[in-house]
N, C-alpha and C positions, 0 to 999 in steps of 0.2 A: 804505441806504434813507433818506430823506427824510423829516424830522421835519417833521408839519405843523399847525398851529397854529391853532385859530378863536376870534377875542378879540370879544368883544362891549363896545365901548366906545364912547360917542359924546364923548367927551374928548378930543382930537384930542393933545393932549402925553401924556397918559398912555398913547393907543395908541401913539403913536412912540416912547416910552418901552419899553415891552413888548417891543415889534416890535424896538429895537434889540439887548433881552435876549437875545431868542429866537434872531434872526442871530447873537449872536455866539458867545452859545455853546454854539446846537444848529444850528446856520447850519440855523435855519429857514424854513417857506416859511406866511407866515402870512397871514392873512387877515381882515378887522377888519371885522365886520355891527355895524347898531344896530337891529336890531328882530327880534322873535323869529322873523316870518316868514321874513326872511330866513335867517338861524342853522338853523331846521329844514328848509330850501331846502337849504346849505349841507351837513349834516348827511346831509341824504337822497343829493348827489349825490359825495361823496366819502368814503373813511374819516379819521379823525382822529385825529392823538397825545393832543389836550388842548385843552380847552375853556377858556377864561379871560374871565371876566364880571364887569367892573363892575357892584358894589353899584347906585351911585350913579347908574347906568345911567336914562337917563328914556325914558317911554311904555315898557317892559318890564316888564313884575308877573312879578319875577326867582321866586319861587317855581313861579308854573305854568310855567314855563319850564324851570325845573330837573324839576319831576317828568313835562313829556314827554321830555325829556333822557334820563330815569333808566329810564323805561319802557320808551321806545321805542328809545334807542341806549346802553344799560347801560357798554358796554365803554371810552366814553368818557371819562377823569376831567375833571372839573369843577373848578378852582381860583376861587377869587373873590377880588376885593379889595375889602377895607372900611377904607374911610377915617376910619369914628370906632371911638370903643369902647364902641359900644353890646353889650354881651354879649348883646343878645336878636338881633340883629341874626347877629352870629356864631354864635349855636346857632343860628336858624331857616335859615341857609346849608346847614349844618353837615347838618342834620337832612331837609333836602330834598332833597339828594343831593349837595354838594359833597363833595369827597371830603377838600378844605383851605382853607384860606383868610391869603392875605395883607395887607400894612397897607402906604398909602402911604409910611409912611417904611421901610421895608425895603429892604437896599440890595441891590444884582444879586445877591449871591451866594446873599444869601436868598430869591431868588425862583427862580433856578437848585435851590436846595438843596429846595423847597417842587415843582418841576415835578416834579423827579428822583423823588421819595418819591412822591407821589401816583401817577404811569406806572408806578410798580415795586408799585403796590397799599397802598400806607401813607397813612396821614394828616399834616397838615400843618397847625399853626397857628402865627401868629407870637406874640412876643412878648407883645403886648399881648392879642393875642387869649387867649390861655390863662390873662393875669391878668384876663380878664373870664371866662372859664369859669369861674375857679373862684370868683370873685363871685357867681356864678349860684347856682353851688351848693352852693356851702359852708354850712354849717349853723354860723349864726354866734349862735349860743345862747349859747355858751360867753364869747362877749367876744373869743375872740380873732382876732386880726389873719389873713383868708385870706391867701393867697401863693401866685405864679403857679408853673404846673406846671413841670418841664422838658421838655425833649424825649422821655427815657429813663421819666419819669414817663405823658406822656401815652400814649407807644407801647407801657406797662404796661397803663393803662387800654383803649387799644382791646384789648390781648389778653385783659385781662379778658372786655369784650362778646362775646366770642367764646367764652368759658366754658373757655378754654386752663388748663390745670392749670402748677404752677412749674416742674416738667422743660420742657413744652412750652415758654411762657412764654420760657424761658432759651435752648430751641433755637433760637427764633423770631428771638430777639433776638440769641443769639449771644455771653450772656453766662454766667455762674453764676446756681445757682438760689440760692444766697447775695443775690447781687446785685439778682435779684428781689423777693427776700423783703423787700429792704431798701424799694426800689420802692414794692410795697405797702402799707409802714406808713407810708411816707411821705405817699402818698395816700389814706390813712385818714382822717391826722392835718389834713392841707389841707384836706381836701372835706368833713370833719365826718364820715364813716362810719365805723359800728361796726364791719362786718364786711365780708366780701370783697361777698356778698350785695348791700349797698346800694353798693360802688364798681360791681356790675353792673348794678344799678338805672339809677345815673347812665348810665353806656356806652348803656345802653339808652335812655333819655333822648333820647341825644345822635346815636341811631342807629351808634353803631358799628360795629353788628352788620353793618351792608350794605358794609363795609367787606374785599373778598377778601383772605383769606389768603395 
């Protein structure tokens, strides 16, 4: 079956950019709107693997955008690209129904890496992005220096939001509940939280929660 692809970009290299991703290595069949009219036009007359929206996107107020997205075609994930590293920027994505979000300098395999996760139900942030999460919300009382999550830390975190206990956690993930354990003190110790409590505070923050299992 045919992967298909709806990018909302008015960037004309960065759509060709995308669009070449996509070909090559989901030899997909993509299709590139710049207004949300169009996109929920689009939306309405076909099904779709995957939504991908320029931030930087102009005439789009990318929030109501994402929350008809999110209401009205759930099933779809939403990837975004953010070109700076505004952390507010990336939560407010994040939190209005992207399901991940990429950075212009991320190279194919991360944006391969970042479609794959979010279609199979998991979240996705890049590099930068995740050392502005945890800027966000680190609780930097203490003086010390935040530090960005990893991959294994963040997909801690969303199972967190999900209120998944360390057996699950581990099933989930696929690793030792050792492994977890270690996970979560790790993300204690970054994001400034006392307890498991306030890392689900954050998730919740961050909406993780609408995030399927």
């Amino acid at each position: 079956m045919q992967f298909h692809a709806l990018l909302v970009f008015d960037d004309i290299l960065r759509a060709e950019g995308m669009v070449s991703i996509l070909t090559a290595n989901f030899a997909a069949r993509s299709e590139v709107m710049q207004t949300a009219r169009d996109v929920l036009f689009a939306l309405e007359a076909r099904t779709w693997d995957v939504l991908i929206l320029d931030l930087d996107i102009h005439d789009v107020a990318t929030e109501a955008l994402f929350e008809q997205v999110r209401r009205r075609y759930a099933k779809v994930p939403i990837l975004a690209l953010d070109s700076t590293r505004n952390s507010t920027r990336t939560v407010r994505a994040l939190s209005s129904g992207a399901r991940g979000v990429i950075g212009c300098g991320d190279r194919a395999g991360d944006v391969v890496e970042a479609i794959r996760k979010i279609c199979s139900g998991r979240k996705y942030v890049h590099a930068l992005g995740t050392e502005a999460l945890t800027n966000h919300f680190a609780n930097e009382s203490d003086g010390k220096q935040p530090r960005a999550l990893s991959g294994r830390e963040l997909d801690t975190l969303i199972a967190i939001g999900h209120g998944l206990n360390l057996t699950e956690t581990s099933q989930r993930m696929n690793i030792s509940v050792k492994s977890v354990s270690v996970y979560r003190a790790r993300l204690k110790e970054k994001l400034g939280a006392r307890s498991t409590q306030e890392l689900t505070a954050i998730a919740l923050r961050l909406d993780y929660v609408r995030d399927p299992s």
